[in-house]
C-alpha positions in Angstrom: -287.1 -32.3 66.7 -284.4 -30.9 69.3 -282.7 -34.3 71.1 -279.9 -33.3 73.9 -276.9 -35.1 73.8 -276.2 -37.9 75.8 -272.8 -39.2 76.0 -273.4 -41.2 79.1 -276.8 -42.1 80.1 -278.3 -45.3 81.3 -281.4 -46.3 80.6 -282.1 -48.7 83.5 -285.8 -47.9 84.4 -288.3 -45.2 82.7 -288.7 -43.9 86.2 -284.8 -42.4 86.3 -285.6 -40.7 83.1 -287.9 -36.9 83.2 -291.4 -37.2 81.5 -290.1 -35.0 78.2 -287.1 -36.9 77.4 -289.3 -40.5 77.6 -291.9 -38.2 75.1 -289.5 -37.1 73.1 -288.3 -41.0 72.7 -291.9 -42.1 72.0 -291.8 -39.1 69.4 -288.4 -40.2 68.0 -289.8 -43.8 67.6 -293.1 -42.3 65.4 -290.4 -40.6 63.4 -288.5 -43.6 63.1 -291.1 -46.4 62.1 -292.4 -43.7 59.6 -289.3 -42.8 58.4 -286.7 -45.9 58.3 -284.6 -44.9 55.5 -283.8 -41.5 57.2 -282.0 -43.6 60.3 -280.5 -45.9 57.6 -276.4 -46.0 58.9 -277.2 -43.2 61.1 -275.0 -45.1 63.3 -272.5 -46.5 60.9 -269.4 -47.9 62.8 -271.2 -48.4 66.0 -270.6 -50.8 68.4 -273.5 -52.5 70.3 -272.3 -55.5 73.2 -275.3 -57.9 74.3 -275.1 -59.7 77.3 -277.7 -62.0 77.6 -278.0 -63.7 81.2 -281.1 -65.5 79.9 -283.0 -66.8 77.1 -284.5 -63.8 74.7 -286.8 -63.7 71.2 -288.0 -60.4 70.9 -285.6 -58.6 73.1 -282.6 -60.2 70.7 -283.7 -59.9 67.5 -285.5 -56.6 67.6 -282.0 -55.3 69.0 -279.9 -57.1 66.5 -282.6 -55.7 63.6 -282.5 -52.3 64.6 -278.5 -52.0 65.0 -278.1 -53.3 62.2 -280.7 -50.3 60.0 -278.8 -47.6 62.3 -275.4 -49.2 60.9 -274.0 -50.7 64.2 -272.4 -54.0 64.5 -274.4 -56.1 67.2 -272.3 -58.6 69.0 -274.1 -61.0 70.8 -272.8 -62.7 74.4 -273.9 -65.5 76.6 -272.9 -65.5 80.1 -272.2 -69.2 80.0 -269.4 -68.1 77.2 -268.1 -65.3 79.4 -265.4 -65.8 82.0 -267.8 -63.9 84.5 -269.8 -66.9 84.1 -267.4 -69.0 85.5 -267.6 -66.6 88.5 -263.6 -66.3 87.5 -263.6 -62.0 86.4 -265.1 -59.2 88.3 -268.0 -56.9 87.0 -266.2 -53.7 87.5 -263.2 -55.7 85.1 -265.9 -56.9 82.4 -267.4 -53.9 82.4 -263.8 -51.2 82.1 -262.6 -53.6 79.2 -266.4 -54.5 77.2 -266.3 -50.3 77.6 -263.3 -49.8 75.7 -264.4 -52.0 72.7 -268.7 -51.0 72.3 -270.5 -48.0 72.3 -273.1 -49.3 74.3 -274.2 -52.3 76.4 -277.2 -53.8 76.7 -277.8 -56.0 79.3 -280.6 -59.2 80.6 -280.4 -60.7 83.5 -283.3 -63.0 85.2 -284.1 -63.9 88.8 -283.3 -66.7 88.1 -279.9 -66.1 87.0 -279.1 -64.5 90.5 -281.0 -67.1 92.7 -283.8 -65.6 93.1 -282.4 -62.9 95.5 -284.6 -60.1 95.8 -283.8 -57.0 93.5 -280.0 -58.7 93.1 -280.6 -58.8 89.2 -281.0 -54.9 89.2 -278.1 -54.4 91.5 -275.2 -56.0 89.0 -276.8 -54.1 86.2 -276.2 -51.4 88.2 -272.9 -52.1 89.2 -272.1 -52.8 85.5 -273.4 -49.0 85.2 -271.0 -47.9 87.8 -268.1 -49.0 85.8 -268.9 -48.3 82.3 -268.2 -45.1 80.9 -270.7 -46.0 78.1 -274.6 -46.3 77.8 -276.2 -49.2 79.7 -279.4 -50.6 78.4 -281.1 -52.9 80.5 -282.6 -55.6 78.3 -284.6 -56.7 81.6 -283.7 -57.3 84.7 -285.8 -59.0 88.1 -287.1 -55.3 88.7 -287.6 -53.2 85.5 -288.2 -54.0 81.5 -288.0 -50.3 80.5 -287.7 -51.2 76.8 -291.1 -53.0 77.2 -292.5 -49.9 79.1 -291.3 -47.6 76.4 -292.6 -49.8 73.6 -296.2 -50.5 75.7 -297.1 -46.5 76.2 -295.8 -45.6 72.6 -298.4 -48.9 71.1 -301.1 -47.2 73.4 -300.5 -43.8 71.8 -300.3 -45.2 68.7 -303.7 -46.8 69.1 -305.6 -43.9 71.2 -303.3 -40.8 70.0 -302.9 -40.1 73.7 -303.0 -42.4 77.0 -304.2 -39.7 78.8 -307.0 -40.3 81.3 -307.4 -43.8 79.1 -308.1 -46.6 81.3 -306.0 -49.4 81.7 -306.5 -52.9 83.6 -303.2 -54.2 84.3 -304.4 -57.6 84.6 -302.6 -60.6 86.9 -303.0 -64.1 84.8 -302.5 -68.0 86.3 -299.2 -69.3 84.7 -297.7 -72.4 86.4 -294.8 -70.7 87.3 -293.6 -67.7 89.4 -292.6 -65.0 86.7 -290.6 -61.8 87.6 -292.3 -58.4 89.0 -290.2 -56.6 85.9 -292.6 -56.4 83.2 -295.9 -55.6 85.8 -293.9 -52.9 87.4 -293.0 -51.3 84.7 -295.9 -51.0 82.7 -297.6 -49.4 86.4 -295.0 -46.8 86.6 -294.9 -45.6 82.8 -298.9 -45.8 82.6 -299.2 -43.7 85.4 -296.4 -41.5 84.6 -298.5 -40.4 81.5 -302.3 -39.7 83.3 -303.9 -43.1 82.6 -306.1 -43.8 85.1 -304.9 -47.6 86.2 -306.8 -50.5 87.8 -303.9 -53.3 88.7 -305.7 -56.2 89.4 -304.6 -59.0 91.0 -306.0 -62.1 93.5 -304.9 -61.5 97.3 -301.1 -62.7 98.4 -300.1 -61.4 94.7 -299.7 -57.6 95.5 -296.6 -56.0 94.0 -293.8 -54.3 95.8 -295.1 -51.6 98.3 -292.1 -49.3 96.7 -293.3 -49.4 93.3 -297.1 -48.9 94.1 -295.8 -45.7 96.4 -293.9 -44.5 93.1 -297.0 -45.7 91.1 -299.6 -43.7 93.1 -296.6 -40.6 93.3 -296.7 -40.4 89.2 -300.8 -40.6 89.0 -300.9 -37.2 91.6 -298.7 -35.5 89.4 -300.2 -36.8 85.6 -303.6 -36.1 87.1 -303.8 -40.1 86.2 -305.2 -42.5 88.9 -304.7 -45.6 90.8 -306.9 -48.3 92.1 -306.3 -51.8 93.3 -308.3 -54.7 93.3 -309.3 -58.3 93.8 -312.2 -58.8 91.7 -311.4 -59.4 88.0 -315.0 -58.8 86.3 -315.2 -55.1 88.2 -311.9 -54.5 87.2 -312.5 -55.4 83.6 -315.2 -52.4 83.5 -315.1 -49.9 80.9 -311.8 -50.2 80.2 -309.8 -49.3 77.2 -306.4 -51.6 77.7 -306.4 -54.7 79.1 -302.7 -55.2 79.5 -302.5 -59.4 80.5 -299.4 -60.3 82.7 -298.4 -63.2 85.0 -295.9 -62.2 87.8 -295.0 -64.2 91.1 -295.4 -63.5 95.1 -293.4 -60.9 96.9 -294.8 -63.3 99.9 -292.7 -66.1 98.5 -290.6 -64.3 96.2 -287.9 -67.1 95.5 -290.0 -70.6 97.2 -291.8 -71.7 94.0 -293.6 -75.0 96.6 -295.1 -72.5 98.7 -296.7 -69.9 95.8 -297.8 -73.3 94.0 -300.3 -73.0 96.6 -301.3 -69.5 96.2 -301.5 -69.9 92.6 -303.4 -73.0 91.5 -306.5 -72.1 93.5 -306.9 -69.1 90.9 -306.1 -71.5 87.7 -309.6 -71.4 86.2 -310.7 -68.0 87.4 -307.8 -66.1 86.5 -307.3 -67.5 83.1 -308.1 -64.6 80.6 -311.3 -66.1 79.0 -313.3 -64.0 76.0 -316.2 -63.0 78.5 -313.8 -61.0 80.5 -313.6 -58.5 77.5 -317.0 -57.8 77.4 -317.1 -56.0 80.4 -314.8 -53.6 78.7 -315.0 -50.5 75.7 -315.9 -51.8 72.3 -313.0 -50.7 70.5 -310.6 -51.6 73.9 -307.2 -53.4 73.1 -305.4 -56.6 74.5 -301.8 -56.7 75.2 -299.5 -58.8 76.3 -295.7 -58.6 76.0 -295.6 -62.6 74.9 -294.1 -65.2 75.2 -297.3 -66.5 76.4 -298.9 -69.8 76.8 -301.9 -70.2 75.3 -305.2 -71.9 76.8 -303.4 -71.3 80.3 -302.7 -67.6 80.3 -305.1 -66.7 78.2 -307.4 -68.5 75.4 -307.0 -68.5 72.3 -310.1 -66.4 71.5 -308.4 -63.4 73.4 -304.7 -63.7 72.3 -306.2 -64.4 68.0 -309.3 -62.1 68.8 -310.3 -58.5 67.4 -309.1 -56.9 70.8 -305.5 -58.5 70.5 -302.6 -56.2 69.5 -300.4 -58.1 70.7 -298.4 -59.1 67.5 -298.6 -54.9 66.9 -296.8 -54.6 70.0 -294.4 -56.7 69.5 -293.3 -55.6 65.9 -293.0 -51.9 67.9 -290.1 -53.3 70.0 -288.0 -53.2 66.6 -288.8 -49.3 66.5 -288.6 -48.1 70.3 -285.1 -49.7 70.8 -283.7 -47.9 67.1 -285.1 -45.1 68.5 -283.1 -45.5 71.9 -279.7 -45.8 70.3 -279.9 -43.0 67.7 -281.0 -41.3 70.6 -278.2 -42.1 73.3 -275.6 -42.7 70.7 -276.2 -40.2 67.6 -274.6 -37.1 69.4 -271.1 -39.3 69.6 -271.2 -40.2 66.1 
């Protein structure tokens, strides 16, 4: 397998990235979950920084895992334990010095973190970027999850040998709170990137970001994929092969949880993911979900523990697309 050499490349959103290099990463991470002992200290005296914003499960310890089989020495950093924290050091300062110690940084950071400032998350990552003369790994931000978009579209393959002209319902869900746009938007752009033909569903006020459906609806014209929209759950459900489950909030009141509480509890029955939903889809069609989820209220039991779910497949593939990522980002600087 012939992987360039990156010595400094970002990986901030699969959008920035050209269709073979993300296909050569999905083939690297087939390579790597059948082959773990051929990565074994592949990366032996590596450096991996962490800097976790927010709370993190799968994000953390898949990262930590996989560093640790490649060789690397993880380090992980809050932001309440960081002077920049304390609002007291500047980005571009964290960001020159962190540089000169790591290989690579990975980096999470939550609306909420930033006060729920439209697209502000994406812009510090960004500026981190600017200033770092070393990979940046966004471990999600309030715009983009690309390591959840990478492992999502590998899972798919994995299950259907190709997402190609596949259908997928990316599926809105009730959850008391507004959740970020990251992990919906990115799951749109990658599905469509590679020719799936995409129903986002959603009920009305809920719509995502006119930008990333432009981008979405861009991808399907070139991947010969397609893109359709709707407000009606049961036709959306129709023949479909993925049902990809996912609460996100209001661009209408991006940031005023007391006014989406009123857009959202009207659709807390309907819009729960109930077992009936799925029969409306293929027989052999797949449930995901990129978890944490909460059960009975998202979705019931019988979906999440059912034969459609995946969802504990997909997460155990987070551990393999993000060893992939730093072998492939990192291995030609060994």
């Amino acid at each position: 397998m012939l992987l360039k050499s990156n010595p400094k490349k970002d990986f901030i959103s699969t959008q920035e990235w050209p269709e073979e290099e993300l296909q050569n990463l999905i083939n690297l991470t087939e390579d790597v979950k059948k082959n773990p002992k051929k990565y074994n200290n592949s990366l032996m005296g590596k450096a991996l920084c962490m800097f976790f914003y927010n709370p993190s499960t799968r994000t953390r310890n898949s990262t930590e895992v996989a560093a640790y089989q490649l060789g690397m020495h993880p380090t992980f950093n809050s932001i309440k334990d960081s002077w920049i924290g304390y609002n007291s050091e500047s980005i571009k300062d964290t960001a020159h010095v962190l540089a000169r110690y790591y290989d690579a940084i990975g980096i999470r950071i939550f609306p909420v973190s930033v006060n729920w400032i439209y697209k502000e998350g994406n812009r510090i990552l960004r500026e981190f970027a600017s200033h770092a003369r070393i990979p940046i790994i966004n471990f999600e931000d309030d715009l983009y999850h690309p390591l959840q978009a990478l492992t999502d579209i590998y899972t798919i393959k994995e299950k259907f040998h190709t997402p190609k002209n596949k259908k997928i319902v990316i599926s809105w869900a009730y959850h008391p709170k507004p959740l970020p746009l990251s992990v919906p938007n990115s799951i749109l752009l990658i599905s469509t990137r590679f020719g799936m033909d995409v129903t986002l569903t959603h009920p009305k006020h809920f719509e995502l970001d006119e930008e990333i459906i432009n981008m979405a609806r861009h991808n399907a014209e070139e991947s010969g994929g397609s893109l359709t929209i709707s407000n009606n759950i049961e036709e959306s459900y129709e023949g479909a092969d993925v049902v990809y489950i996912k609460s996100w909030g209001s661009c209408e009141f991006y940031g005023d949880p007391r006014e989406e509480k009123k857009l959202r509890l009207p659709y807390k029955e309907s819009w729960r993911i109930k077992e009936k939903y799925l029969e409306y889809t293929q027989t052999n069609s797949i449930v995901m979900h990129c978890l944490p989820i909460r059960r009975n209220i998202v979705a019931d039991d019988e979906v999440i523990d059912g034969p459609h779910s995946i969802v504990y497949d997909q997460a155990e593939n987070r551990l393999y697309t993000i060893k992939a990522l730093l072998y492939y980002l990192l291995k030609e600087s060994k």
